[in-house]
PQR file with spaces between the fields and no chain letter, atoms N, CA, C, O and H, PARSE charges and radii, in Angstrom:
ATOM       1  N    UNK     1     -77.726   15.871   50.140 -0.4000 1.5000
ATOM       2  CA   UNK     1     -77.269   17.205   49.827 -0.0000 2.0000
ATOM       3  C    UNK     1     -78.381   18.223   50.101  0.5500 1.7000
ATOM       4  O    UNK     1     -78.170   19.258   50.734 -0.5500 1.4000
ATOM       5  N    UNK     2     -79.479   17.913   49.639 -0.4000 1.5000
ATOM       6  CA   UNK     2     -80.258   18.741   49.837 -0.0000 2.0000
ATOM       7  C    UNK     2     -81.339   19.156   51.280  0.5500 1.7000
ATOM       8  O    UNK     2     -82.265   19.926   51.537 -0.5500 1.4000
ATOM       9  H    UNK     2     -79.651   17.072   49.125  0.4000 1.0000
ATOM      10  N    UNK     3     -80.562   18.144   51.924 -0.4000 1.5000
ATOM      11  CA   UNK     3     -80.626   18.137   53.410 -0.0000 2.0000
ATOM      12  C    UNK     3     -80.073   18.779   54.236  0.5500 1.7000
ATOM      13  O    UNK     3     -80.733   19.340   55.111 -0.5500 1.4000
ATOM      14  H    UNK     3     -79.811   17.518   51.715  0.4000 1.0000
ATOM      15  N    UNK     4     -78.821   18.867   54.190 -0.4000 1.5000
ATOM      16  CA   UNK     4     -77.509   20.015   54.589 -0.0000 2.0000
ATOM      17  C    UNK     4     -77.742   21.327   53.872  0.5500 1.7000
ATOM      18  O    UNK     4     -77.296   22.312   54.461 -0.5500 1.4000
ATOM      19  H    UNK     4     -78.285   18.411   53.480  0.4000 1.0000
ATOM      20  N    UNK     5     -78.347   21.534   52.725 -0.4000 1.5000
ATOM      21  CA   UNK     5     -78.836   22.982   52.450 -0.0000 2.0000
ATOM      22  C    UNK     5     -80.062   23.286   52.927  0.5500 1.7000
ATOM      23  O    UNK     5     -80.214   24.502   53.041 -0.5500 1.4000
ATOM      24  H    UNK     5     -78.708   20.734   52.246  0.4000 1.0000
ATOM      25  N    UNK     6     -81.154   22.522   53.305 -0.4000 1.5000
ATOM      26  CA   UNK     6     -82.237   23.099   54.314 -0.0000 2.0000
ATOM      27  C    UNK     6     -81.719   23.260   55.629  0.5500 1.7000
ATOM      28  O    UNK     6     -82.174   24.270   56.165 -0.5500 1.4000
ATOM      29  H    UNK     6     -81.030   21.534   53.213  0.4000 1.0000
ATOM      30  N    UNK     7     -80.758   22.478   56.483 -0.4000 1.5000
ATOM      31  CA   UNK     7     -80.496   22.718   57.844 -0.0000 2.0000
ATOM      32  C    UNK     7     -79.661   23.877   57.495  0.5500 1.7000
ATOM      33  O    UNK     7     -79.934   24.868   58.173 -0.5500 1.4000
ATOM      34  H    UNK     7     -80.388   21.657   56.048  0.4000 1.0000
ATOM      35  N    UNK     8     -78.611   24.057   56.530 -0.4000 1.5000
ATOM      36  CA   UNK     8     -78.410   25.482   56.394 -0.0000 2.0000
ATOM      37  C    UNK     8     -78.297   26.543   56.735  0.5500 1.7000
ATOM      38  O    UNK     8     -77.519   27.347   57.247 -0.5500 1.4000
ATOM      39  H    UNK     8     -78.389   23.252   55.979  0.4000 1.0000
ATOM      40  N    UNK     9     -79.925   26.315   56.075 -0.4000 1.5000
ATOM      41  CA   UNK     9     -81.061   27.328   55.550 -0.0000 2.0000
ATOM      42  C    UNK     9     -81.337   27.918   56.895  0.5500 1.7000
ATOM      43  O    UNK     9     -81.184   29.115   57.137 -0.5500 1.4000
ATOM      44  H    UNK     9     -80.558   25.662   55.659  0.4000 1.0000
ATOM      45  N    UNK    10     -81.712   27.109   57.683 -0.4000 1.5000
ATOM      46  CA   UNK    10     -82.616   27.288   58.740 -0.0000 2.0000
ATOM      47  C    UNK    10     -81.524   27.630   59.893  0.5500 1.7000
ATOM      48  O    UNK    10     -81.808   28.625   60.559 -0.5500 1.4000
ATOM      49  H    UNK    10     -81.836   26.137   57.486  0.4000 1.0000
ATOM      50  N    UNK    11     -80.424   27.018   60.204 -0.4000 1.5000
ATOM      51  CA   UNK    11     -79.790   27.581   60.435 -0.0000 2.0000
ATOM      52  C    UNK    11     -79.378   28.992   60.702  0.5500 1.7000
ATOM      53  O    UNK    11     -79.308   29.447   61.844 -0.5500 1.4000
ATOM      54  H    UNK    11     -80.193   26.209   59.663  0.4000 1.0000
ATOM      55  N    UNK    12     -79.090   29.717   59.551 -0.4000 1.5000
ATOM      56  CA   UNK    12     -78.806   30.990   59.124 -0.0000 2.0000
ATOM      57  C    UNK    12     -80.205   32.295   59.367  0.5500 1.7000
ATOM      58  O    UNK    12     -80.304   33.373   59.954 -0.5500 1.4000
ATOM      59  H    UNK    12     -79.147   29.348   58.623  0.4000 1.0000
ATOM      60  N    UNK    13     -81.014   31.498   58.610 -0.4000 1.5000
ATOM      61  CA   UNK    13     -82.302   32.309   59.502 -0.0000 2.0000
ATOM      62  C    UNK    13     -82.704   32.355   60.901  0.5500 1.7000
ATOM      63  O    UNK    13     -83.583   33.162   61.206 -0.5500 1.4000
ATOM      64  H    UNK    13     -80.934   30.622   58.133  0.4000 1.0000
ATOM      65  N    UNK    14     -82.098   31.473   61.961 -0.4000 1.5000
ATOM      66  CA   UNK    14     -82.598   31.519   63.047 -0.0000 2.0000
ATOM      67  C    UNK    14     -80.982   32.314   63.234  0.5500 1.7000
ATOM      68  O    UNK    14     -81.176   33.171   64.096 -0.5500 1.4000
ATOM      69  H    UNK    14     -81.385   30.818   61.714  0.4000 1.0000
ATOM      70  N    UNK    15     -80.077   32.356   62.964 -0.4000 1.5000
ATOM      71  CA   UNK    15     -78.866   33.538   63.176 -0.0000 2.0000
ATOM      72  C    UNK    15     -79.736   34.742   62.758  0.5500 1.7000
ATOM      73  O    UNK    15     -80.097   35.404   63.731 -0.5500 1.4000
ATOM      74  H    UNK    15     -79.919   31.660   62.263  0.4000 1.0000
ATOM      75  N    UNK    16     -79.922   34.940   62.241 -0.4000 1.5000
ATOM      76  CA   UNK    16     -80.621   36.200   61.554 -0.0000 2.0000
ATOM      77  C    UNK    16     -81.581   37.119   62.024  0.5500 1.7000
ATOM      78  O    UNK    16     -81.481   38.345   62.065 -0.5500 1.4000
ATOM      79  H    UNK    16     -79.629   34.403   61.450  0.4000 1.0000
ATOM      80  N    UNK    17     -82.856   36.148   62.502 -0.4000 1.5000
ATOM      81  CA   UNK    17     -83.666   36.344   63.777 -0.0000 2.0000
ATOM      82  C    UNK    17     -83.143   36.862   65.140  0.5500 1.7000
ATOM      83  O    UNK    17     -83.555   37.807   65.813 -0.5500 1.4000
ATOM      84  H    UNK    17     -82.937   35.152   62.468  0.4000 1.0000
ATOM      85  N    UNK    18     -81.967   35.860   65.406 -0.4000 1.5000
ATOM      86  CA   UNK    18     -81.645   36.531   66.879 -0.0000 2.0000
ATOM      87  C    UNK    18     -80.853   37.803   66.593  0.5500 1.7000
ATOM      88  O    UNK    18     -81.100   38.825   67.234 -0.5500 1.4000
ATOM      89  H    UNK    18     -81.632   35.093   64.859  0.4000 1.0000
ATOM      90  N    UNK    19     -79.809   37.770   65.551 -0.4000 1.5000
ATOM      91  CA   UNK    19     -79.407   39.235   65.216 -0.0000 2.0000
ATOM      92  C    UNK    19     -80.227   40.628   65.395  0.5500 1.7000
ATOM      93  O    UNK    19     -79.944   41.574   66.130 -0.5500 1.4000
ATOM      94  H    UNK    19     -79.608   36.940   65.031  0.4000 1.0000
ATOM      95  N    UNK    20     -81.308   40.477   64.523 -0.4000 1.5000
ATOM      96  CA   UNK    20     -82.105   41.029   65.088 -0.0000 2.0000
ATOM      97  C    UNK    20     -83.207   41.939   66.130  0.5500 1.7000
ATOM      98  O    UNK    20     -83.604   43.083   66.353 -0.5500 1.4000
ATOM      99  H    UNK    20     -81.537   39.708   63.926  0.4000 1.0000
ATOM     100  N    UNK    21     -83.384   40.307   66.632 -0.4000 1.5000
ATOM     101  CA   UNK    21     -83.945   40.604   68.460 -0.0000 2.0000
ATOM     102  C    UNK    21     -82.527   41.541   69.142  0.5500 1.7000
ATOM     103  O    UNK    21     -82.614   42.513   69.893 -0.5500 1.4000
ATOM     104  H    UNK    21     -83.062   39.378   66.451  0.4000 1.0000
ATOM     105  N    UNK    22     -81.623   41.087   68.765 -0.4000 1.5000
ATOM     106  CA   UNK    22     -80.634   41.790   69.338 -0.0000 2.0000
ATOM     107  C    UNK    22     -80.798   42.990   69.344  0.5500 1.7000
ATOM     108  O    UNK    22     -81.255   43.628   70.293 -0.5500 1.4000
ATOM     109  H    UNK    22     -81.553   40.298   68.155  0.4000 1.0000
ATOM     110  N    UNK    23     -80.400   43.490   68.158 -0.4000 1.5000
ATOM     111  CA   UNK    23     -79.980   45.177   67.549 -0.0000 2.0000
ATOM     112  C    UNK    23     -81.552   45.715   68.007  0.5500 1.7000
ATOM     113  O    UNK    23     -81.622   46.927   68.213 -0.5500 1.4000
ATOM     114  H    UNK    23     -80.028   42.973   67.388  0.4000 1.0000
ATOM     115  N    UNK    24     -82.642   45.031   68.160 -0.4000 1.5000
ATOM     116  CA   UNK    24     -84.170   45.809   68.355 -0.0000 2.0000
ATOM     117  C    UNK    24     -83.715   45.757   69.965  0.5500 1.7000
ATOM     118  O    UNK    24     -83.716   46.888   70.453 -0.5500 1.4000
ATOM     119  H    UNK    24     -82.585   44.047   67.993  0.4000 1.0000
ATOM     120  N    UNK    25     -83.337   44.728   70.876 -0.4000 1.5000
ATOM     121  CA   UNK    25     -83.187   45.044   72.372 -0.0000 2.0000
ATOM     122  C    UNK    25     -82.309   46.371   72.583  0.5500 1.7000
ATOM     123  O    UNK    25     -82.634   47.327   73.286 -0.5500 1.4000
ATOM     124  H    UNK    25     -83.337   43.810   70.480  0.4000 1.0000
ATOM     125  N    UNK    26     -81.214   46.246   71.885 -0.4000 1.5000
ATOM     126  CA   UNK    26     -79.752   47.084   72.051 -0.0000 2.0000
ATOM     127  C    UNK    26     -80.854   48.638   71.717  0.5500 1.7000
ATOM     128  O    UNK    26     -80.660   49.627   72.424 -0.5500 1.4000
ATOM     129  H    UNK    26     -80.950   45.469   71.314  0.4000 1.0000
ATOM     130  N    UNK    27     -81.578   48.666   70.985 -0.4000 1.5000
ATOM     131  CA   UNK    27     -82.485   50.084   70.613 -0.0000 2.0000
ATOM     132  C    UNK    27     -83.187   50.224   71.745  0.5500 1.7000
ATOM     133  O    UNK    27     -82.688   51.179   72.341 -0.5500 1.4000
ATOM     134  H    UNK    27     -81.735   47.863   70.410  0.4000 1.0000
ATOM     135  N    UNK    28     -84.011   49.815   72.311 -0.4000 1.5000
ATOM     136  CA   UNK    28     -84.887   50.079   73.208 -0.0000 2.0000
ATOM     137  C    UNK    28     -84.081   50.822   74.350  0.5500 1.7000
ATOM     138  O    UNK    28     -84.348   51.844   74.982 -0.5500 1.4000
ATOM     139  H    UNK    28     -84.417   49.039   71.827  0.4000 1.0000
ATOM     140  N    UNK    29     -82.739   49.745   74.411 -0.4000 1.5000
ATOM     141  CA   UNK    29     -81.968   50.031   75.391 -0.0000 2.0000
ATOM     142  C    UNK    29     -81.702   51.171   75.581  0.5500 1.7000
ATOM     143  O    UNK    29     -81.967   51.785   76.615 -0.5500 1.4000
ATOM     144  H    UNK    29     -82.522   48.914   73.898  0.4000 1.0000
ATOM     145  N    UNK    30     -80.890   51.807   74.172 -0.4000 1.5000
ATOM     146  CA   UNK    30     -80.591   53.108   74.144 -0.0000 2.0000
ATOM     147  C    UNK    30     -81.330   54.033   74.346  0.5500 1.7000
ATOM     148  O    UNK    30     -80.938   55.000   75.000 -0.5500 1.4000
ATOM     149  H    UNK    30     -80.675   51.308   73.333  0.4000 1.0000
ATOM     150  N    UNK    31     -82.548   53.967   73.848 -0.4000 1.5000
ATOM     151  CA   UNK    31     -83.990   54.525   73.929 -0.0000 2.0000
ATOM     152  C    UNK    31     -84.522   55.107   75.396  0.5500 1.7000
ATOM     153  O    UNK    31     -84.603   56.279   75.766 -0.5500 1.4000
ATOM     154  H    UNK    31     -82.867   53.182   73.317  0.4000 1.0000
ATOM     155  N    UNK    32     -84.807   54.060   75.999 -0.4000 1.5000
ATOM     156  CA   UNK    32     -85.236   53.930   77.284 -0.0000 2.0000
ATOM     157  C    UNK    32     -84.264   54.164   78.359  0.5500 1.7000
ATOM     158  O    UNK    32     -84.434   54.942   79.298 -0.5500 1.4000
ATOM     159  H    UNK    32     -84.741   53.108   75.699  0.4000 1.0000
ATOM     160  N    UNK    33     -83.234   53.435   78.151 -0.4000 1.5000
ATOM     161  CA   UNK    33     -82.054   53.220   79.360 -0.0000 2.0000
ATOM     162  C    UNK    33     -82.751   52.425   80.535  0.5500 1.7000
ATOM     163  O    UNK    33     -82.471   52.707   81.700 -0.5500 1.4000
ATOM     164  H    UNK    33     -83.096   52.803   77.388  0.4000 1.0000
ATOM     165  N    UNK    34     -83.675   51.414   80.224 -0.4000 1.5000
ATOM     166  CA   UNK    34     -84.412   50.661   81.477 -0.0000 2.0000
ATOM     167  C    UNK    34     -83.574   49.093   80.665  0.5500 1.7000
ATOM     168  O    UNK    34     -83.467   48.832   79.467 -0.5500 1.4000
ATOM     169  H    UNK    34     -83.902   51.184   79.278  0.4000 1.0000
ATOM     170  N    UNK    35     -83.111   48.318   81.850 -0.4000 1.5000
ATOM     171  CA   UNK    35     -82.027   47.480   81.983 -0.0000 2.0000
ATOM     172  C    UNK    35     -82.781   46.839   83.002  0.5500 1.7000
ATOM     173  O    UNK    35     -83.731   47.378   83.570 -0.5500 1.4000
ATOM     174  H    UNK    35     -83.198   48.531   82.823  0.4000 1.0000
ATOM     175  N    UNK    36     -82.170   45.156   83.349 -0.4000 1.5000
ATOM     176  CA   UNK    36     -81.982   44.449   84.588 -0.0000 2.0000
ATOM     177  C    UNK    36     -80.204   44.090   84.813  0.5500 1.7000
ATOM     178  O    UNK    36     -79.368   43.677   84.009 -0.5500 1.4000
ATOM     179  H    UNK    36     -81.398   44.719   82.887  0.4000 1.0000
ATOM     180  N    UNK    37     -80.133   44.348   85.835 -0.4000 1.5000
ATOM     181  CA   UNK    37     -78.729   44.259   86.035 -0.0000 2.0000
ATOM     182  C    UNK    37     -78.552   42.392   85.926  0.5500 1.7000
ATOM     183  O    UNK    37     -79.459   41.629   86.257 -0.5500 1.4000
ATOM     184  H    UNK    37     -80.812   44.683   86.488  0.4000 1.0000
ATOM     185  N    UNK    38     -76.995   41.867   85.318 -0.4000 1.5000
ATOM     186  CA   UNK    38     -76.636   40.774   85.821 -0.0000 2.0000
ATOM     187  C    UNK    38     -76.771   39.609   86.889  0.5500 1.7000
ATOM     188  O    UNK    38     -76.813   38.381   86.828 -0.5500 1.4000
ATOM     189  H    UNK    38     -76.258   42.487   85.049  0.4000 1.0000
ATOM     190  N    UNK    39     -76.809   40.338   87.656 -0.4000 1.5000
ATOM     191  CA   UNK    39     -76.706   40.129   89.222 -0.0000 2.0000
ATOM     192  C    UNK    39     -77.985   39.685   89.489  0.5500 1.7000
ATOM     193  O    UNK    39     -78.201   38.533   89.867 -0.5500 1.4000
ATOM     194  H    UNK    39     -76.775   41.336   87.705  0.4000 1.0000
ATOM     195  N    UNK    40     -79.252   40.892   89.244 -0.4000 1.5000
ATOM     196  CA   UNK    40     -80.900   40.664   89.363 -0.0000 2.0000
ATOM     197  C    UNK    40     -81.116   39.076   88.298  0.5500 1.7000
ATOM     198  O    UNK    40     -81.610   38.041   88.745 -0.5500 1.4000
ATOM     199  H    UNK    40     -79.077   41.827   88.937  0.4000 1.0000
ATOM     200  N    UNK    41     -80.613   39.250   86.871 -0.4000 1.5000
ATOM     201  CA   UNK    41     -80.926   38.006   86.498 -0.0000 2.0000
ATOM     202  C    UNK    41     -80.219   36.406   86.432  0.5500 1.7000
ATOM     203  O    UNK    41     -80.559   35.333   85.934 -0.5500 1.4000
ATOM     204  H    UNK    41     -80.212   40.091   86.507  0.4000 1.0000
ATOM     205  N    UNK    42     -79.475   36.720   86.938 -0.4000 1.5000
ATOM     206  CA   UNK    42     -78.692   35.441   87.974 -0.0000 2.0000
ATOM     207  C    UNK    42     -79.637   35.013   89.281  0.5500 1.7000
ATOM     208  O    UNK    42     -80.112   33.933   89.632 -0.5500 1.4000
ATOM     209  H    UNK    42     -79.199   37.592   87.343  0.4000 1.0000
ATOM     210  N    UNK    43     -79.671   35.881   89.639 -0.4000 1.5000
ATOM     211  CA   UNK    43     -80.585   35.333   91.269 -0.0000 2.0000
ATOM     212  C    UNK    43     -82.245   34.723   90.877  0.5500 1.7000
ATOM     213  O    UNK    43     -82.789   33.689   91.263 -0.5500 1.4000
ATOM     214  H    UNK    43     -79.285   36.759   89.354  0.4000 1.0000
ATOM     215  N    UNK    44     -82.766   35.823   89.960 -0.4000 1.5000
ATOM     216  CA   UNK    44     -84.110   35.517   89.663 -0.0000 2.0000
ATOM     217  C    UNK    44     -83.684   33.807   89.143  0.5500 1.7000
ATOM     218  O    UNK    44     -84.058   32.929   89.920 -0.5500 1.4000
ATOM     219  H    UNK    44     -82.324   36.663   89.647  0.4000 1.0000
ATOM     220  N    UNK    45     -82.858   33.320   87.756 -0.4000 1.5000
ATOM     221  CA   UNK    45     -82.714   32.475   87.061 -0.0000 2.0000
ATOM     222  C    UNK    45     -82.086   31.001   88.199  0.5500 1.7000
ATOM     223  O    UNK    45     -82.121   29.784   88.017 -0.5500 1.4000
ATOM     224  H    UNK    45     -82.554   34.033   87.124  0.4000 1.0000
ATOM     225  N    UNK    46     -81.632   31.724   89.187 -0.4000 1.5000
ATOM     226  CA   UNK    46     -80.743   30.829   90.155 -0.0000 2.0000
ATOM     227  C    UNK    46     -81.993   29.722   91.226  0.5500 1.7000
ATOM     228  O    UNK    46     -82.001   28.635   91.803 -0.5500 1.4000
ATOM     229  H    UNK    46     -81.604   32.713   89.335  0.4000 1.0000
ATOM     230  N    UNK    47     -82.996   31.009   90.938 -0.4000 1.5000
ATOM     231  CA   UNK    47     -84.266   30.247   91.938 -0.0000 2.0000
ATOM     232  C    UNK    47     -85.651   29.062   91.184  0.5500 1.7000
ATOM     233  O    UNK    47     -86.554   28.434   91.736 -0.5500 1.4000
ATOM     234  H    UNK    47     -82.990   31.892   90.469  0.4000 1.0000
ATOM     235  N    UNK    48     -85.193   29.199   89.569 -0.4000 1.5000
ATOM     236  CA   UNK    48     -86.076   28.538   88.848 -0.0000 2.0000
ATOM     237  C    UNK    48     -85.908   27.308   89.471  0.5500 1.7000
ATOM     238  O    UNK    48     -84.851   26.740   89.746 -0.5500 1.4000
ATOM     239  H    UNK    48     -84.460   29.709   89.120  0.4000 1.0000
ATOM     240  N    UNK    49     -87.522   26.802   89.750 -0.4000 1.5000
ATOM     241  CA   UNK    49     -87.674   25.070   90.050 -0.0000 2.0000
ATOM     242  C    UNK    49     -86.951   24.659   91.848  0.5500 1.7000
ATOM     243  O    UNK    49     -86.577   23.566   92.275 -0.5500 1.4000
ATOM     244  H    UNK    49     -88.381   27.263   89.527  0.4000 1.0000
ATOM     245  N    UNK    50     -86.982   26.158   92.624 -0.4000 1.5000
ATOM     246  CA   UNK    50     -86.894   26.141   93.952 -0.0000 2.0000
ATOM     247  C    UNK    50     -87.834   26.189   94.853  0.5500 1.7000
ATOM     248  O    UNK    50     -88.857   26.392   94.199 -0.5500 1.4000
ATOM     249  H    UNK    50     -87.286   27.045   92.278  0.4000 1.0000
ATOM     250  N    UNK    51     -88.142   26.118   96.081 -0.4000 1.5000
ATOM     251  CA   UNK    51     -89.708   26.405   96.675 -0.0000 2.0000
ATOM     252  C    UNK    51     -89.427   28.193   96.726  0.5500 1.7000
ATOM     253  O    UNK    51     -90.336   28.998   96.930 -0.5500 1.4000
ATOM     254  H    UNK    51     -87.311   25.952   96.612  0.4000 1.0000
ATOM     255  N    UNK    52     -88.353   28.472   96.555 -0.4000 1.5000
ATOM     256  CA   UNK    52     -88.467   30.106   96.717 -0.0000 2.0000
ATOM     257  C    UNK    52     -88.302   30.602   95.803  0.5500 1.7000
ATOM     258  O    UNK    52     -87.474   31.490   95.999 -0.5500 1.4000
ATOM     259  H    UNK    52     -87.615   27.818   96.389  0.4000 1.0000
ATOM     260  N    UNK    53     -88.765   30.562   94.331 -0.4000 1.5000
ATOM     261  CA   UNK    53     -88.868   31.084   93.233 -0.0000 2.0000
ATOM     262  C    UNK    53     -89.027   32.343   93.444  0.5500 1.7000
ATOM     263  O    UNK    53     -89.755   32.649   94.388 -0.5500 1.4000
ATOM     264  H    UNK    53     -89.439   29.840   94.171  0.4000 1.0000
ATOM     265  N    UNK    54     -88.466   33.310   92.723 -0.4000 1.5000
ATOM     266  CA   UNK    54     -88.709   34.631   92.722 -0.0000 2.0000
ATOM     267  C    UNK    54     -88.929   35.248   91.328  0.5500 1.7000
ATOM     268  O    UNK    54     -88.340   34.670   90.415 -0.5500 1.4000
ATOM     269  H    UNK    54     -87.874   33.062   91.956  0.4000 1.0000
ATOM     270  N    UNK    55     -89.685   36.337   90.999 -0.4000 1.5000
ATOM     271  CA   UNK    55     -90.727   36.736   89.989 -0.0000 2.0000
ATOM     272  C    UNK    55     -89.314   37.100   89.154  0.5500 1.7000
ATOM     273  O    UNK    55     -88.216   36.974   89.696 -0.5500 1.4000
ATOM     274  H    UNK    55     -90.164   36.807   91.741  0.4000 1.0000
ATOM     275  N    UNK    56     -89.492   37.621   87.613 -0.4000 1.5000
ATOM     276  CA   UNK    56     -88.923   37.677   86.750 -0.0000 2.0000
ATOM     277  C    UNK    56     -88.286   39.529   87.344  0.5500 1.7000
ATOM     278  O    UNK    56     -89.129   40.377   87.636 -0.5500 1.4000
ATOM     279  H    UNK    56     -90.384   37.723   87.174  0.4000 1.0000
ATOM     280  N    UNK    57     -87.050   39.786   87.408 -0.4000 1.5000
ATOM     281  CA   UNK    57     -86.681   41.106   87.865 -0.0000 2.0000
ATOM     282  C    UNK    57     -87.458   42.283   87.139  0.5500 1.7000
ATOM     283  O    UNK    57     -88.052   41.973   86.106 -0.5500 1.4000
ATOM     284  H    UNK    57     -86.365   39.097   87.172  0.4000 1.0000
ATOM     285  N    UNK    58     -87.530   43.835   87.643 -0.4000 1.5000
ATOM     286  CA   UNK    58     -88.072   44.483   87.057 -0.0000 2.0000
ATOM     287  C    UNK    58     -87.157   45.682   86.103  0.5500 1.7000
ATOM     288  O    UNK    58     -86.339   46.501   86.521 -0.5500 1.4000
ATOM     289  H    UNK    58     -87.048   44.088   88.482  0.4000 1.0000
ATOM     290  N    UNK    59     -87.512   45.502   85.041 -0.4000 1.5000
ATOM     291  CA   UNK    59     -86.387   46.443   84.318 -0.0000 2.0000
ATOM     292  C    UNK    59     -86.629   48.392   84.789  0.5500 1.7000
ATOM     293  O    UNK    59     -87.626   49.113   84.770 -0.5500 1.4000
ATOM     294  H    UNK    59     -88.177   44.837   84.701  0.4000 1.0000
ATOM     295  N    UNK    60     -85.310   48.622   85.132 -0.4000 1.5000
ATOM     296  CA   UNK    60     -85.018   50.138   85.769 -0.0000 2.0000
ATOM     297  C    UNK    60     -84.089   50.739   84.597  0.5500 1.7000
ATOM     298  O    UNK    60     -83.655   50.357   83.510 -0.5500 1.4000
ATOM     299  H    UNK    60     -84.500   48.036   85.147  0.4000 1.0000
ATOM     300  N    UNK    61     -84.023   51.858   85.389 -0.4000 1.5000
ATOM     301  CA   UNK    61     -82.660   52.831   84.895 -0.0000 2.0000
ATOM     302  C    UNK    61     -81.621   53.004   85.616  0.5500 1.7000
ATOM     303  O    UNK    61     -80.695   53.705   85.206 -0.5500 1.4000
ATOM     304  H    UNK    61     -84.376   52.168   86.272  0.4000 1.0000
């Protein structure tokens, strides 16, 4: 029992955390208006562990 209330636990705090990171990205966002489009992080993510790796996209407006 008291096993299933620490995974929980931990559980719910790592929900909590990313909630978070969220609503702080979603701010910046609004803030800034500097974004990577879909598209940029598909291709960058598409080339991980290729000989043509390409650098992490650069966030714009």
């Amino acid at each position: 029992m008291r096993e299933a209330i620490e995974q929980y636990v931990e559980r719910e705090e790592r929900r909590e955390n990313f909630r978070q990171d969220t609503l702080k990205a979603w701010e910046d966002y609004q803030a800034t208006g500097l974004h990577a489009s879909a598209d940029e992080v598909e291709k960058w993510l598409a080339s991980w562990g290729t000989d043509d790796e390409v650098p992490a996209p650069t966030c714009h407006k």
